[in-house]
DOVOKE-567164 format. One record per residue (C-alpha): x, y, z; residue in one letter. Coordinates in pm, whole numbers, padded with zeros to 5 digits, always signed. Example, Ala and Ser with C-alpha at 12.3 -4.5 7.8 and 13.67 -1.06 7.14 Angstrom:
<pts>
+01230-00450+00780a;+01367-00106+00714s;
</pts>
This chain:
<pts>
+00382-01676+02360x;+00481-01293+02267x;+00847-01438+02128x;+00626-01668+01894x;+00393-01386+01823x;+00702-01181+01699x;+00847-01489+01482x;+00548-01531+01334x;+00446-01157+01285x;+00813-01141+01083x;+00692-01416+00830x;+00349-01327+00795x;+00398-01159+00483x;+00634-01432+00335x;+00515-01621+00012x;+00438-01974+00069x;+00578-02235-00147x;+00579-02634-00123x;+00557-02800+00225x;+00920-02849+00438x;+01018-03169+00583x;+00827-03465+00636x;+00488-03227+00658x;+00289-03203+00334x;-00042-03100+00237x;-00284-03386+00141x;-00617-03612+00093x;-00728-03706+00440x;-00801-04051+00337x;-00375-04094+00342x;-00348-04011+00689x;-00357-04359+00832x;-00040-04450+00993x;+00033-04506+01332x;+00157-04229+01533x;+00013-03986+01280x;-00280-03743+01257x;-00288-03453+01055x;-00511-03113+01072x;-00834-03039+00821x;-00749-02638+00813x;-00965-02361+00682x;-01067-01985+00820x;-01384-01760+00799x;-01419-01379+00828x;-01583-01251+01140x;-01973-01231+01115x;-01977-01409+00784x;-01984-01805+00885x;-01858-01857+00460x;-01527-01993+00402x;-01273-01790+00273x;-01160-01950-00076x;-00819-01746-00147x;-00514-01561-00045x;-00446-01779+00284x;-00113-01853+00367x;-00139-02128+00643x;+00222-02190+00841x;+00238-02481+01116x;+00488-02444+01380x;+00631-02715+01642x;+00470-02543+02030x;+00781-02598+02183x;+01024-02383+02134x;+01397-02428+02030x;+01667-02311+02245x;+01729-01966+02051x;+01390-01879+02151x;+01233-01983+01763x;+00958-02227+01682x;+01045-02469+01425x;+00857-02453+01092x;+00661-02789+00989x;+00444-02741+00712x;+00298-02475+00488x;+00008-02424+00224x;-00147-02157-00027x;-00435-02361-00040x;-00769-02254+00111x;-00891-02579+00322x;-00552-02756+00321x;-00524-03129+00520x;-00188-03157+00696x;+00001-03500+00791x;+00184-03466+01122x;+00314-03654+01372x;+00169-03680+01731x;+00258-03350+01906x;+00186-02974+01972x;+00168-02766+01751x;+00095-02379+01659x;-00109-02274+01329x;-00085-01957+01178x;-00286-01810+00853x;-00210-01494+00736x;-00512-01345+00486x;-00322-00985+00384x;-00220-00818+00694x;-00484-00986+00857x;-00361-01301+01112x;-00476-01570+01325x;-00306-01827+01480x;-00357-02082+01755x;-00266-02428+01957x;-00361-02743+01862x;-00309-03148+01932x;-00265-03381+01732x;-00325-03751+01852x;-00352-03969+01595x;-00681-03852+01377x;-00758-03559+01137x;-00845-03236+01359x;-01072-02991+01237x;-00910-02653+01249x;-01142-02362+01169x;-00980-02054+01253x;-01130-01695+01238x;-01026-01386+01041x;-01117-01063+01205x;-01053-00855+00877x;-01228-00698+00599x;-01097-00543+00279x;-01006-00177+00186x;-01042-00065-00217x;-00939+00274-00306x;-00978+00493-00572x;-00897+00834-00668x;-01040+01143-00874x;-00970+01468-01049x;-01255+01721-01003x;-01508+01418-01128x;-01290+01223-01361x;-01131+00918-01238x;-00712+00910-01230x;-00521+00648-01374x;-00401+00384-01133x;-00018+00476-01213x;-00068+00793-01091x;-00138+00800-00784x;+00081+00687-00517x;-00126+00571-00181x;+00001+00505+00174x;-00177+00326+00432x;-00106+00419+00779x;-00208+00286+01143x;-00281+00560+01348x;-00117+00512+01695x;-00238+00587+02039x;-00145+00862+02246x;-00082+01100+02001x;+00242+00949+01863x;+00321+00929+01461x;+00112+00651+01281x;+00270+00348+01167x;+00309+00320+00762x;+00182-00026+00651x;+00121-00012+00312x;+00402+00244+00101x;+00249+00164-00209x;-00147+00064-00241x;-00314-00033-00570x;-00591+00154-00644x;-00884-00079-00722x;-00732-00351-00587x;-00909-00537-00249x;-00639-00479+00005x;-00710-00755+00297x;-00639-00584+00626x;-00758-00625+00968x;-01042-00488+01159x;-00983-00111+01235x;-00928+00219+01179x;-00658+00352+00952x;-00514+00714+00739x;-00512+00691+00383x;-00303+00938+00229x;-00292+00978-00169x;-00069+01155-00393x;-00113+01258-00760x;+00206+01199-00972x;+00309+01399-01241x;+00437+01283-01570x;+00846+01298-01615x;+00946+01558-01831x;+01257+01730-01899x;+01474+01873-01648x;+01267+01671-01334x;+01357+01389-01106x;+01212+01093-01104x;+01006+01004-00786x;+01085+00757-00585x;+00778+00561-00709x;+00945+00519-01085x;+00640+00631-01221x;+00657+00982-01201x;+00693+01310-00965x;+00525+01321-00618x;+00326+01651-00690x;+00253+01859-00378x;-00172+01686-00464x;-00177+01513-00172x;-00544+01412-00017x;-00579+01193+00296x;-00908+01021+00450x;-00952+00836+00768x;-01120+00538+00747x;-01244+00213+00929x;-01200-00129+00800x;-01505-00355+00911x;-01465-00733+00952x;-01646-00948+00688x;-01709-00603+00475x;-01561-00438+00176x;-01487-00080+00246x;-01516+00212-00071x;-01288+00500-00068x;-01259+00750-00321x;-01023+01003-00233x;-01090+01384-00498x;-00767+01535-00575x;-00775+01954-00691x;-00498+02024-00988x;-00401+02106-01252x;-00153+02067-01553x;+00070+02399-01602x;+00305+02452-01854x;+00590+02730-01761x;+00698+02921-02062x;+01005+03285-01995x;+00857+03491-02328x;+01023+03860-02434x;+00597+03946-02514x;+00275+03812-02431x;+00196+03483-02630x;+00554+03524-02771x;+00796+03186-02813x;+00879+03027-02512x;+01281+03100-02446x;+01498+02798-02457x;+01793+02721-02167x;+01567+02860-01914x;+01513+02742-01558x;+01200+02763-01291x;+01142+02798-01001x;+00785+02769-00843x;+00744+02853-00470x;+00461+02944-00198x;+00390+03304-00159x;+00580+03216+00172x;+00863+03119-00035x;+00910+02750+00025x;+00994+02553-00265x;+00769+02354-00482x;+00901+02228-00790x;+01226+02318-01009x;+01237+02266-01306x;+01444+02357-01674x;+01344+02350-02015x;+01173+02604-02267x;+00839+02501-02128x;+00854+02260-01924x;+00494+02131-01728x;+00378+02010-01375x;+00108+01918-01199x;-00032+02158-00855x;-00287+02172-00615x;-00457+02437-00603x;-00380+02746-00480x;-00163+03100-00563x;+00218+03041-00661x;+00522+03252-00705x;+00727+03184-01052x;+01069+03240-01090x;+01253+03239-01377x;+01655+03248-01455x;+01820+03294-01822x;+02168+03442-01949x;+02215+03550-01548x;+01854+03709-01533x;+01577+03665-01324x;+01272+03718-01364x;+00963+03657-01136x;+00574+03629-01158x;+00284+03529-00977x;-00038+03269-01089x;-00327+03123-00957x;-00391+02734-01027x;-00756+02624-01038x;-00840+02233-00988x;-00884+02116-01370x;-00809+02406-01535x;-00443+02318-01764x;-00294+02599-01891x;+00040+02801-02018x;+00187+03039-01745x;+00401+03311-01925x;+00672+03484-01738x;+00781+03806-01922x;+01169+03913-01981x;+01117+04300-01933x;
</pts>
């Protein structure tokens, strides 16, 4: 039973398309021949007795096993309350709703069996804000994690979350860590997300996932938009073919960055600025406060 549990935890996730084989999804009334019976199929939440009408992806597998250890696949369906023509036998069904799973043995013995199999998930929806105004989806980046026992390092399970969106998962407690992405601009790497720089914004919540129930989070990110500018005077023209350099006052690096005046998003907090033109350097210090965008001037004196 754990061997099957791992085949079936490695397809889980798979998107279903038409039935294999001999095994197809149909009216009851055409089950009728001899030697066949087929399986009436459809799953509830826990502690809500309503059937689920979407996102199921329903997987039956032979109960014996093959001799490399793998259960044969018989039929699949996308559809909610799917009837399944089969052959006598044992057999395994599996629905996956999300990350959520359930899965369990069955006969078949010439008639339709009623399969009603039970979900113990709930949904996650997540959203994110600056100071009080709401972020735009594509820019944030949000990680779901499982923390693990014993103190080891939780388990990522979702790199890249939608915010807004009803993320199925099952019953229990999870970290959700969100980070604000800046906008590309000249003379900065892309983040890995293709949507823009990880900024060093990064809020994270712990939260629990209730079976049946839609969970809120709202996750309040503190930053702000600063544009870096080298000028020979105060309020004087930003300097082209310059680069920066913004660090921790315990000099780790943030961000780097090139451009006359180029901009970035950070969290709040006190930041060392340095700046390097025509083999200068030049250095400064700022203070960013959550909402508040503006120009940081680095003097060449």
């Amino acid at each position: 039973m754990k061997r099957l549990f791992r085949t079936l935890a490695c397809i889980a996730l798979v998107t279903l398309g038409p039935a294999l084989g001999g095994a197809r999804a149909q009216n009851a009334a055409t089950i009728a021949e001899p030697g066949q019976g087929g399986l009436r199929l459809s799953a509830s939440l826990s502690g809500d007795q309503k059937l689920v009408g979407s996102g199921l992806e329903w997987r039956v597998f032979q109960e014996r096993a093959e001799p490399d250890g793998t259960h044969g696949l018989i039929a699949k369906s996308s559809d909610p309350q799917p009837v399944i023509r089969l052959d006598d036998g044992e057999y395994v069904v599996h629905v996956a709703y999300g990350l959520a799973s359930a899965m369990r043995r069955v006969s078949v013995r010439g008639q339709v069996v009623d399969q009603k199999l039970n979900l113990n998930a709930g949904m996650l929806r997540i959203a994110g804000l600056l100071g009080d105004a709401a972020i735009p989806p594509n820019r944030l980046q949000i990680a779901i994690y499982v923390p693990e026992r014993g103190g080891n390092e939780s388990r990522l399970i979702v790199s890249d979350a939608r915010p807004g969106a009803n993320i199925r998962l099952p019953e229990g407690a999870y970290r959700v860590i969100s980070t604000y992405l800046d906008k590309d601009g000249a003379g900065t790497t892309p983040g890995a997300t293709g949507r823009g720089n990880a900024t060093n914004s990064v809020v994270n919540a712990e939260v629990r996932v209730q079976a049946g129930k839609l969970t809120d989070v709202t996750l309040r990110h503190h930053a702000a938009v600063l544009t870096l500018k080298l000028v020979n005077t105060p309020g004087g023209e930003a300097l082209a073919n310059t680069s920066f350099s913004v660090l921790t006052p315990g000099g780790d690096v943030i961000r780097e960055l090139i451009g006359a005046f180029p901009s970035l998003v950070l969290a709040e907090g006190e930041y060392v600025v340095i700046a390097r033109r025509d083999g200068k350097t030049f250095q400064g210090t700022f203070k960013v406060q959550s909402s508040l965008d503006r120009d940081i001037e680095v003097v060449a004196n």
